[in-house]
C-alpha angles and dihedrals in degrees: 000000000000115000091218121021096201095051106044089049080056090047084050090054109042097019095120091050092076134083106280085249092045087052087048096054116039083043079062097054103034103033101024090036089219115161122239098255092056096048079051097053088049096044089046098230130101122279087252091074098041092056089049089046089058101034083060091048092059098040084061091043092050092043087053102046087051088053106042102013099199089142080055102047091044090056093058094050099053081055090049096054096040088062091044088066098044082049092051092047081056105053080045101056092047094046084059096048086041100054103289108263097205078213094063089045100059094038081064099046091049088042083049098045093045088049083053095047091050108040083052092058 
């Protein structure tokens, strides 16, 4: 498990922004939940470094999350289509108390599919 939600969906996001050692090591500490002394004793340097390392890391991921806010942005959308669904179950639960329009009917499933589709991207 992460040890911090927030950071590691930054980390998802602008990973790849970061020198190739920043990305290994704070991967290792936020997906692989390794400690700092254990990074240390694999890269071959003191815990010290590897704490700045990171620290510096986070301090980029922060900076570009507050520039471009795609973390930000995903996060809302999730929410947004979680209410879409709710919306479409619904519109669904009210056609079939009202006389069932088949119309209606298909327009929620496709709402509800497309919700799917794109909460699973």
């Amino acid at each position: 498990m992460a040890k911090n939600m927030e950071m590691a969906l930054l980390f998802d996001f602008y990973g790849d922004m970061l020198t190739d050692k920043q990305r290994d090591m704070v991967g290792l500490y936020y997906d692989a939940d390794l400690s700092l002394s254990e990074i240390a004793e694999n890269a071959g340097i003191t815990r010290q470094g590897v704490r700045d390392a990171i620290k510096r890391a986070e301090a980029q991921l922060l900076e570009m999350e507050d520039r471009l806010g795609l973390a930000r942005r995903f996060r809302d959308m999730q929410a947004d289509l979680a209410e879409i669904s709710v919306a479409a179950a619904e519109i669904q639960e009210i056609n079939l108390h009202t006389g069932v329009s088949r119309e209606i009917e298909l327009r929620v499933d496709k709402i509800r599919s497309m919700a799917a589709r794109l909460a699973a991207d």
